[in-house]
C-alpha positions as CSV (number, residue, x, y, z in Angstrom):
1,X,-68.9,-136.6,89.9
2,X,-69.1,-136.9,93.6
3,X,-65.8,-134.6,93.5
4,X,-66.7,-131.5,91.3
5,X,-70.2,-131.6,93.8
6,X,-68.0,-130.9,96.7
7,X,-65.6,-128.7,95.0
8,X,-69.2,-126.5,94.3
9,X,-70.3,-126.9,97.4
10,X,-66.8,-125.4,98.8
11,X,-65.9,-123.0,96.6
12,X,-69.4,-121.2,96.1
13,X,-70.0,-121.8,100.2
14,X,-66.8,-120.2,101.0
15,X,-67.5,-117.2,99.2
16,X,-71.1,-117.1,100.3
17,X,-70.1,-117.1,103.9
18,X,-68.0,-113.9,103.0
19,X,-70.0,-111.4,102.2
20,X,-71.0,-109.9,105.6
21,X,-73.8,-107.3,104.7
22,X,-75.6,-109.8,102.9
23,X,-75.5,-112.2,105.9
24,X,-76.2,-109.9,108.7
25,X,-79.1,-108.3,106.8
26,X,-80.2,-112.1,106.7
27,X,-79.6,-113.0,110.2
28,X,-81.5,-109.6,111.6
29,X,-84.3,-110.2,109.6
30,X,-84.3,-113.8,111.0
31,X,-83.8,-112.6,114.7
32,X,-86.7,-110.3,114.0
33,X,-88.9,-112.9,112.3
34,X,-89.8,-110.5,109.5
35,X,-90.8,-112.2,106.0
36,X,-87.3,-114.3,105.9
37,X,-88.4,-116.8,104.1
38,X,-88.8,-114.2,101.1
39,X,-85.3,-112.7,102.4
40,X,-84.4,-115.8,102.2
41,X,-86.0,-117.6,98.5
42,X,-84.7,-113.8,97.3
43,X,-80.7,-114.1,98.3
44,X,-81.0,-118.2,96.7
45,X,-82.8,-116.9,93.4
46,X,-79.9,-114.2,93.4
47,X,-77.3,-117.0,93.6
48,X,-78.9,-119.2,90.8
49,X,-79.1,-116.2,88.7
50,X,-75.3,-115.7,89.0
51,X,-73.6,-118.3,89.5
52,X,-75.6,-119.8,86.6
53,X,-74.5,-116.8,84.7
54,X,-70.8,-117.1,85.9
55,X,-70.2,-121.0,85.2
56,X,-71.8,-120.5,81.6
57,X,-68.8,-118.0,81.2
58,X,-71.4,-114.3,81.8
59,X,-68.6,-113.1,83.9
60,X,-66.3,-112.3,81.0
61,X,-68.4,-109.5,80.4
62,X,-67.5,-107.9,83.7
63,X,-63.8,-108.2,83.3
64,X,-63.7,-106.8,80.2
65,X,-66.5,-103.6,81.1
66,X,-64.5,-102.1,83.7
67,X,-67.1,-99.3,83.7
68,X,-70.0,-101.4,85.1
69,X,-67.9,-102.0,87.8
70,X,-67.7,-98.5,89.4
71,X,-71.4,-98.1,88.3
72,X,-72.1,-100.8,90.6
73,X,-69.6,-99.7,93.4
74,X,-70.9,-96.1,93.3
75,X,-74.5,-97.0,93.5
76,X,-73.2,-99.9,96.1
77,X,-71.3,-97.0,98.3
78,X,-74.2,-94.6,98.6
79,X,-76.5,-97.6,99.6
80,X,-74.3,-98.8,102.1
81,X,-73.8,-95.5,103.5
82,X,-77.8,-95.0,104.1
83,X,-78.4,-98.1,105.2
84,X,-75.4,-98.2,108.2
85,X,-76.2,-94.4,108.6
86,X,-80.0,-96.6,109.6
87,X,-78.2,-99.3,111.5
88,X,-76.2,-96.7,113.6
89,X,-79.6,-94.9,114.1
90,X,-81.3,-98.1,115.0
91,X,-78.5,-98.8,117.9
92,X,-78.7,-95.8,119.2
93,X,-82.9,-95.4,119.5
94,X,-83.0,-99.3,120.2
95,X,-85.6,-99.5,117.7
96,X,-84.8,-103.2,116.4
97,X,-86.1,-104.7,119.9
98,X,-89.1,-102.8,119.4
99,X,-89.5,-104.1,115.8
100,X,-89.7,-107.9,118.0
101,X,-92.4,-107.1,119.6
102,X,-94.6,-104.1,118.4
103,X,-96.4,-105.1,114.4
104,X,-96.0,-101.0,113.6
105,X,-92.2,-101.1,113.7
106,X,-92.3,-104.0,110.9
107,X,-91.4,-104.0,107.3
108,X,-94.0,-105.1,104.6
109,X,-92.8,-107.9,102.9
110,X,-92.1,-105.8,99.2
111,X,-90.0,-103.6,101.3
112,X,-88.1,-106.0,102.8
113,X,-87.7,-107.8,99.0
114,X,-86.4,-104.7,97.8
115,X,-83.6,-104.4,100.5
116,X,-82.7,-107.7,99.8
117,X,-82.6,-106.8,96.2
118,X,-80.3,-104.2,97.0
119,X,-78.3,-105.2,99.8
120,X,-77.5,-108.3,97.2
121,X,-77.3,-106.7,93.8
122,X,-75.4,-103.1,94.6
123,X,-72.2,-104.9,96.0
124,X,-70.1,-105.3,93.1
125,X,-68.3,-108.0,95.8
126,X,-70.9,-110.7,94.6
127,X,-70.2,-110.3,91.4
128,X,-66.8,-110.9,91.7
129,X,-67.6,-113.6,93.9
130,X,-70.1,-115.3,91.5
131,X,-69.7,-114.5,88.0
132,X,-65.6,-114.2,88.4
133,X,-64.6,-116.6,90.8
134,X,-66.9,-119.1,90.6
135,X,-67.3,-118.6,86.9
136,X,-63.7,-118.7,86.5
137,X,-63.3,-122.1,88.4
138,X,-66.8,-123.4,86.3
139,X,-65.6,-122.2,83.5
140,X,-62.4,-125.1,83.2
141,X,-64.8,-127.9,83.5
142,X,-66.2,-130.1,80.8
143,X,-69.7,-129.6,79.5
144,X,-70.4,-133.2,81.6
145,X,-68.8,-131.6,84.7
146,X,-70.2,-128.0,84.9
147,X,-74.0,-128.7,86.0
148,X,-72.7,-131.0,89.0
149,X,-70.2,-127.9,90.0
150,X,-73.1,-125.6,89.3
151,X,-75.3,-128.2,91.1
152,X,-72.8,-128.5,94.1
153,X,-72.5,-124.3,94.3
154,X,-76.5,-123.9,94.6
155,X,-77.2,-126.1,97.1
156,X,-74.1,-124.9,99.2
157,X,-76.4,-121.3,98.8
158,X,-79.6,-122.9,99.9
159,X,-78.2,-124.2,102.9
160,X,-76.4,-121.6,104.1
161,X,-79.2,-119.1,103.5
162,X,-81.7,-121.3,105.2
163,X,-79.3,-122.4,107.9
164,X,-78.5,-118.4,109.0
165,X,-82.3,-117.3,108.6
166,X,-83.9,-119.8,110.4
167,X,-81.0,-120.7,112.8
168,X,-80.5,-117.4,113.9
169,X,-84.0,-117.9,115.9
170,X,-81.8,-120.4,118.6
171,X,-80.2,-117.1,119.2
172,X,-83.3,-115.5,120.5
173,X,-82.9,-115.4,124.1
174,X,-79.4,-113.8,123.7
175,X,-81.2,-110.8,121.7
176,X,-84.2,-110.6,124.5
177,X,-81.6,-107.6,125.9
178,X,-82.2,-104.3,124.0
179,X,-78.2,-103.9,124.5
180,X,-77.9,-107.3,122.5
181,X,-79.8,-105.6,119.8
182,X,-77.6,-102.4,119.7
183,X,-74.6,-104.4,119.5
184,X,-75.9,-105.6,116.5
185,X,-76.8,-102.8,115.1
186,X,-73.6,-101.0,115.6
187,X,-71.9,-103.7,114.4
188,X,-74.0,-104.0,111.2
189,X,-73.3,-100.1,110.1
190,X,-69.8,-100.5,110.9
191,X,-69.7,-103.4,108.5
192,X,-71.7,-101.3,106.0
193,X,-69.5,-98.1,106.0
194,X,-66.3,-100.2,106.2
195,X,-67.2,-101.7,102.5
196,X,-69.0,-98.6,101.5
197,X,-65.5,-96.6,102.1
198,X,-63.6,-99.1,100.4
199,X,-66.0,-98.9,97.6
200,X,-65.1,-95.4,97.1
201,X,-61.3,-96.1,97.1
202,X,-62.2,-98.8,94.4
203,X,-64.3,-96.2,92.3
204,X,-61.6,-93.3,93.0
């Protein structure tokens, strides 16, 4: 059973490693020390809740809804669009190296669970990602096999999530520069409008 572990472990770390609004909402909010451990329990609770859902065959219903699917990318493309419309606004102000240092700047922790919540749950990308492909791959096991695959998927998520929230602190003196910071932040609404425009071509 060693085998389907790993092939978890690969196939849902692969895909976790992926999505890149997800991850750089994660590292910021590690860099800036603000509530990740709830960023953090919030993105693994999201992944047990779907890839659970996907191996135990939920992602059937998305292929065969086609509507939900633009529901999602629609809401996903006008969230995306806000928040790198914010990112671009950060880098330009320089605001995110003031959030290091001065408490004022700082999100509570409920805001910061319901931006993870959204940044997580309004890309129709994890979806696909979760209760498709990792579903899909789940989904050919035998009833024996699946909660190793399913075992092997989760703790890929937890690793990953912990590794890039808490790990990102070693990068600290890098983002002691304010330009560091607005690097970031450009790069981050970039990111964010790049997937929010090709949300729109999927929806149109």
């Amino acid at each position: 059973m060693i085998e389907i572990f790993t092939k978890g472990f690969l196939v849902s770390g692969g895909l976790i490693m992926a999505i890149g609004t997800q991850n750089a909402f994660v590292l910021k909010q590690g860099l800036l020390k603000q509530h990740i451990g709830s960023v953090i329990l919030i993105c693994f609770l999201c992944d047990v809740l779907l890839i659970s859902s996907g191996v135990l065959g939920l992602g059937y219903l998305l292929e065969k809804v086609p509507s939900l699917s633009q529901i999602l990318a629609v809401l996903g493309a006008a969230f995306l669009l806000w928040y790198g419309f914010n990112a671009f606004k950060s880098a330009w102000r320089g605001t995110s190296h003031l959030a290091l240092h001065e408490n004022n700047t700082q999100k509570t922790r409920n805001q910061l669970i319901a931006m993870t919540l959204a940044i997580t749950l309004l890309n129709p990308h994890v979806y696909l990602d979760t209760l498709v492909i990792v579903g899909g791959i789940g989904g050919t096991l035998s009833p024996i096999e699946k909660p190793w695959f399913l075992f092997g998927a989760l703790v890929a998520s937890s690793v990953w999530f912990v590794s890039l929230g808490y790990g990102s602190r070693m990068l600290t003196p890098l983002f002691a520069k304010p330009r560091t910071w607005q690097w970031l932040d450009a790069g981050i609404g970039i990111m964010m409008w790049w997937i929010a425009l090709e949300l729109i071509k999927y929806f149109l």
